[in-house]
N, C-alpha and C positions, 0 to 999 in steps of 0.2 A: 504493500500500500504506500503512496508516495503519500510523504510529510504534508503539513500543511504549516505555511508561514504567513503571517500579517499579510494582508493584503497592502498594497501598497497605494495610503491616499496622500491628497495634497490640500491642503487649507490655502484657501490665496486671498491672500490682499494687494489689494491695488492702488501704487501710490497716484497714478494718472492713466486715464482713459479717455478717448476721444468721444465717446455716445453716454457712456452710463459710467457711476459709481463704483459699479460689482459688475463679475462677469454674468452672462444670462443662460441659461439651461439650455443644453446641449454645445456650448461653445466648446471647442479643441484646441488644447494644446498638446506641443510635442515634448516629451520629457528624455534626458538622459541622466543615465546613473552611473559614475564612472569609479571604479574602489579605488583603493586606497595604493592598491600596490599600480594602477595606471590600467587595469582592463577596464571594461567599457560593460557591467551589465546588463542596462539596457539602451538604444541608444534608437532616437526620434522616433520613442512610442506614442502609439495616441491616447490619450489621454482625453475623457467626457468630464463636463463639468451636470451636477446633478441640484445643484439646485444650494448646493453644502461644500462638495467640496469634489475634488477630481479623480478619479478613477479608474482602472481601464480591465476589463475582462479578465478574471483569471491570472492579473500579473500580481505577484508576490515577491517578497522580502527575502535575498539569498538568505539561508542559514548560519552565516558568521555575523551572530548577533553581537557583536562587539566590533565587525570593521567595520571604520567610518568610510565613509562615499561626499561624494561630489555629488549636488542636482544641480542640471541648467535645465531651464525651461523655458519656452517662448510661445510668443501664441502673434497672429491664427495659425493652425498647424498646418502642413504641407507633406504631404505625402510622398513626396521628389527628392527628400531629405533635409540633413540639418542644414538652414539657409546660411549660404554668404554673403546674400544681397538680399532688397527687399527693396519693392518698386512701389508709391505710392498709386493711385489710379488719374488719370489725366482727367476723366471727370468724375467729379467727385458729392455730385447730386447722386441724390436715392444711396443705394446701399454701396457707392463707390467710397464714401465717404469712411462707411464705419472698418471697410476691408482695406482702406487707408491705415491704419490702427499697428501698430507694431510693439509690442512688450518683451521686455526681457526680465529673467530672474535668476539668482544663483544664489546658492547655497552650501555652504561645506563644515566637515565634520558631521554628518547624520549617521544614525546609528539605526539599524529597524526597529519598527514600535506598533504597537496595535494602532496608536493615535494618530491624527494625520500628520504630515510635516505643515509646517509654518512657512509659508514661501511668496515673498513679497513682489509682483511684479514694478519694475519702472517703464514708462515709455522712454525709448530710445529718439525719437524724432522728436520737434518740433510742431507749433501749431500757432497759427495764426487767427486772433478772432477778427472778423472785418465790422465796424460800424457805422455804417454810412448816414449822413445826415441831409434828405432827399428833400427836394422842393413837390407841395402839394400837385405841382405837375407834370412831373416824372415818376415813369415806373420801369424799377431795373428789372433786365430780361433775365441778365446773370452776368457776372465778376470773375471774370479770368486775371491769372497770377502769371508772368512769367519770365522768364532769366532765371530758373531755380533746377536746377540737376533733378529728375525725378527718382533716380536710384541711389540707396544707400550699401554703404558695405558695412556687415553690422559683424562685430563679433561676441557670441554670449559667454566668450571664457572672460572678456574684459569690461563685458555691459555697456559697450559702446557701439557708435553708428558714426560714419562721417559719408559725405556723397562721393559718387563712385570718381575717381581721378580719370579726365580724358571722356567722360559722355558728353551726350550734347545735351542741351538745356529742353525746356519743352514747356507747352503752356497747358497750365491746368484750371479746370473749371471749379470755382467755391461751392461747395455745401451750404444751399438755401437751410437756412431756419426760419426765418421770418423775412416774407419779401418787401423789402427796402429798409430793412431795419434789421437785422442779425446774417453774418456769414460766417464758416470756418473752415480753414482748409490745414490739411498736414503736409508739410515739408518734411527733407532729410536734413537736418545741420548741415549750414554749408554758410560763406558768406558771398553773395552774387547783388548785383543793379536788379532792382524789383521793377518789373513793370505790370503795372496796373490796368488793366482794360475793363471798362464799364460799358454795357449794350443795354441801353435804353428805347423806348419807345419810341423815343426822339431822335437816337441817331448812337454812336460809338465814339466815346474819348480813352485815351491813353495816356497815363503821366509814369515818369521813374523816379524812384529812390536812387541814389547810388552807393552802394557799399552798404548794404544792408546784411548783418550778419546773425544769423538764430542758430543759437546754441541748443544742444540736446536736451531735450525733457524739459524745454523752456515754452509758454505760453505767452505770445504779445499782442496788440491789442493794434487794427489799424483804423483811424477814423479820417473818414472825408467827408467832401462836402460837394456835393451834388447840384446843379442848376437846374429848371423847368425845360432847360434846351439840352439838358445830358452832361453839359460842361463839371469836372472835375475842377473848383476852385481854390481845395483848401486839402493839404493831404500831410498827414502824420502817424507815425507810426509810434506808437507810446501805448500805455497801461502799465497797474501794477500785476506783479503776474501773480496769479492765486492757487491752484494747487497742483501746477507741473514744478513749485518751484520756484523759487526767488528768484527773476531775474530784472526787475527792474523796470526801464524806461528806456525806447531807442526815439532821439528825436534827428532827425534835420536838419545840417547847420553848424556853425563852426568847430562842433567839438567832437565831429568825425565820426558821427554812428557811437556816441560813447552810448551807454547803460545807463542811467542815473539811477545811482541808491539816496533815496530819502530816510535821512538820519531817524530811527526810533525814537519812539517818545520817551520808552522805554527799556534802555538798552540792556542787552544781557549780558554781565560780567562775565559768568560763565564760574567755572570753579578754578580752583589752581590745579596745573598739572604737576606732573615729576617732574619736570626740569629736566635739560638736557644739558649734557657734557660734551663738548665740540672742540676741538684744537686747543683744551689748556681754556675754557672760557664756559664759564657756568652761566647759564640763560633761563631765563623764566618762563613757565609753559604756562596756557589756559587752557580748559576745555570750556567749548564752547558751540554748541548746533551740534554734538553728539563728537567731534574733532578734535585733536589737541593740538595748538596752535604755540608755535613759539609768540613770546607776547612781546617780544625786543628784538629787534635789526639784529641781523647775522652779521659776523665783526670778524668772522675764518679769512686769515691768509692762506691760499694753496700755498703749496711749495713751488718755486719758482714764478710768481707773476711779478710784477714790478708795480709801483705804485705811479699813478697821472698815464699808466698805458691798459693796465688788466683791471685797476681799480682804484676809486679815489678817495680823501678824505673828506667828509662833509664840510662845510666851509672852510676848506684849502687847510684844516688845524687839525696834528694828530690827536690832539688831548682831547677831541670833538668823540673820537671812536668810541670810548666805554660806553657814552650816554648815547648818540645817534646811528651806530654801523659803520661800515666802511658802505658804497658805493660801486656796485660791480657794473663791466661791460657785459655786456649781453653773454659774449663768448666764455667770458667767466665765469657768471652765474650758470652756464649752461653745462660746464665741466667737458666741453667737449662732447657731448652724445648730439645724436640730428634731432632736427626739427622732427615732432606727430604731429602730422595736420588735425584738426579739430578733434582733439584729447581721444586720439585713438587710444592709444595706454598714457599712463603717468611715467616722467620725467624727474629721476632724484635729482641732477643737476650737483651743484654746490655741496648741497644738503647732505647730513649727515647718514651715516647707513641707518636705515628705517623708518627714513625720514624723505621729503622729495618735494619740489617745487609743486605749489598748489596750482591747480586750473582755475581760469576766469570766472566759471560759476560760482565757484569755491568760494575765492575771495566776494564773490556778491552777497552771498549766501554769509558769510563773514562780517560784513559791512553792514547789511540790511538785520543781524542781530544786534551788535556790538556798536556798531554807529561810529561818528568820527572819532572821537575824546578814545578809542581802543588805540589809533595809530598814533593820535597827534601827541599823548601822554607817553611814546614810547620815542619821540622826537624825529618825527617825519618832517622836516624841516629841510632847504637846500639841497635836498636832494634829484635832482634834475638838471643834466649833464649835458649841450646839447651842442655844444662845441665852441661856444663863446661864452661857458663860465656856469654857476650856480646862482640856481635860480629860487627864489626863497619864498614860490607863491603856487609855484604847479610843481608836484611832486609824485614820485612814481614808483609802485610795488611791481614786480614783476609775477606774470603767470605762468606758467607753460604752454596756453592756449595759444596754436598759430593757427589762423587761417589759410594761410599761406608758407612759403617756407622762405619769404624775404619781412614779413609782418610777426610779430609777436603782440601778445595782448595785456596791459597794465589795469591795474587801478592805479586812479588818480587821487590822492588824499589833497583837498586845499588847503593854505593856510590864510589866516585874517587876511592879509594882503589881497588874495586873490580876485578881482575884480568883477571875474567874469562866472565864478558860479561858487556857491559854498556847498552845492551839495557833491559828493562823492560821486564817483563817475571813472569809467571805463575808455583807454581808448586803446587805438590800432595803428601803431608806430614802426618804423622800421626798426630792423635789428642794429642797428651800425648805431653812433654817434649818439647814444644815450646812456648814461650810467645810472643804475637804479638800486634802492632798498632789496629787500630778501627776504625773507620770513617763510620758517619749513612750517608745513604741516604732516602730521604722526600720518605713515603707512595706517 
């Protein structure tokens, strides 16, 4: 008589969804189970969702109730196997919309259990809500998007998605919700010139963004403004993002497609971390949004760099370094490893071993808890290098997030001087000719 072991369920939560909340009855996803020693026990099974939780005919828990396993899971499931791309739909009325939808999950160290596993999906892509502001004399037919790569390359060992390198761009149709007033559509992360096209009953206008950049599992928000003759008179691309994700504000205009984070009312200090030990220099950690953040400039000299060529001192004064950092060149802080286009993996860089330069989101996600008084109290000050000197009013943390592989991506911390904005913001700078702040966060 063959044994019988736990069958094997899955409990899912959903950090972001493009339609609904929770998944809906009968939806599929594909699951693999990979042990501990590197076999693969099950690998892109299908998987039913019941109503509770995920399960699949007759599939059970190997008998080595003590090896742990690896789960990835994705949804919607594919039959063709585990994907390495994933294409959103070009139109995206009716149910192209909801098969627009990409999630990824991972999980490691599980053990078999009568009880389900706990297994949290994120969306991998981006999404755009559209909200137009139409004159009682117009009625939109539908809102085509386009300059946006429709394919992504997604991998679920690293829970990421970036657009495929070398496709061609392609326009896609919005997801009606409510006609002349609610649309959404899903893109792949990618940073592309957006163009707009609006087909009215009156006629067809077209306007572009340029350098518009949407990051993974981020939600933004585009509103325009509409004429009785079709005309697109007012176009911006802003909102705060709500539950893909912190990411802010993209506006229009001299500060380059930045992000803007609006400082908390209520900032969250966060707790104290361990502390880390780094070349002989003992630094202050926090946790903070579930992360542990160094809470003071990285002050590490490599070995061999030279000082005014691989990195500088914050107001040209060594005795500046305990309390401000040193100021690294891009190449420096980068330690030598390439450019991941849009946070395909994490980048340790500089950073200490188990430690690794954070991604763009990260630091927003950072910013939008912690607020400014996190940076400005650790003296983000002069720090901005831009080849005629220090600048004591735009100041720059470095990410690993490139869009590009000649672009890199900052926050911008202000100081009182700054003239032209005090809130916190994100921009998209070349790699050359900038010396910037540091700050690891914990693998």
């Amino acid at each position: 008589m063959t044994p019988q072991y736990p069958a094997i369920r899955i409990a899912p939560e959903i950090v972001t969804r493009t339609t609904d909340t929770n998944f809906e009855q009968n939806d599929a996803i594909g699951v693999t189970i990979r042990k501990q020693n590197g076999s693969k026990y099950l690998e892109n099974k299908y998987f039913s969702y019941d109503g509770i939780s995920f399960s699949s005919i007759g599939t059970q828990w190997y008998p080595e109730a003590e090896d742990e396993s690896d789960i990835l899971a994705y949804y919607p499931y594919t039959e063709t196997g585990w994907p390495a791309t994933f294409t959103v739909k070009s139109d995206q009325r009716g149910t192209g919309y909801s098969f627009s939808d990409f999630l990824g999950a991972k999980r490691s160290g599980v053990k078999p259990a009568l009880s389900p596993v706990d297994l949290t999906f994120y969306h991998l892509l981006a999404k755009i809500d559209i909200h137009p502001d139409v004159s009682a004399g117009s009625t939109i037919e539908r809102i085509t998007i386009g300059g946006f790569i429709p394919t992504a390359v997604v991998s679920l060992e690293t829970q990421s998605a970036s657009a495929m390198t070398g496709a061609a761009a392609a326009e896609i149709i919005a997801h009606e919700i409510t006609v002349n007033k609610a649309y959404d559509i899903i893109l792949p992360p990618q940073k592309a010139v957006m163009q707009i096209t609006v087909d009215t009953k009156n006629g067809q206008t077209t306007k572009q963004i340029p350098d518009v950049t949407l990051l993974q599992g981020k939600r933004y928000e585009l509103q325009m403004t509409i004429t009785d003759t079709g005309d697109i008179t007012q176009l911006e691309l802003s909102g705060q993002i709500r539950d893909w994700g912190s990411g802010g504000i993209i506006e229009i205009g001299p500060i380059d497609n930045g992000v803007i984070v609006e400082d908390p009312m209520n900032p969250d200090t966060g707790n104290e971390g361990g502390g880390l030990e780094y070349g002989g220099v003992r630094y202050a950690t926090r946790i903070i949004g579930g992360k542990e953040w160094m809470a003071e400039n990285l002050r590490y000299k490599p070995a061999g760099t030279i000082g005014y060529t691989d990195f500088w001192y914050p107001q040209h004064r060594e005795d500046k370094v305990p309390e401000l950092g040193l100021l690294y060149s891009y190449a420096t802080a980068m330690a030598g490893e390439p450019a991941v286009l849009n946070d395909a993996s994490t980048i340790r860089g500089i950073c200490p071993e188990g430690w690794r330069l954070p991604m763009i989101g990260e630091l927003i996600d950072l910013a939008s808890l912690a607020g400014k008084d996190f940076f400005d109290k650790s003296g983000f000050f002069y720090t901005d290098y831009d080849g005629d000197g220090y600048n004591d009013v735009r100041n720059y943390l470095l990410s690993s997030t490139h869009p590009d592989e000649e672009h890199v991506q900052y926050l911008r911390i202000p100081n009182v001087g700054d003239t032209e904005s005090q809130n916190l913001q994100t921009m998209t700078l070349p790699t050359t000719n900038i010396a910037s702040s540091v700050r690891c966060v914990k693998e």
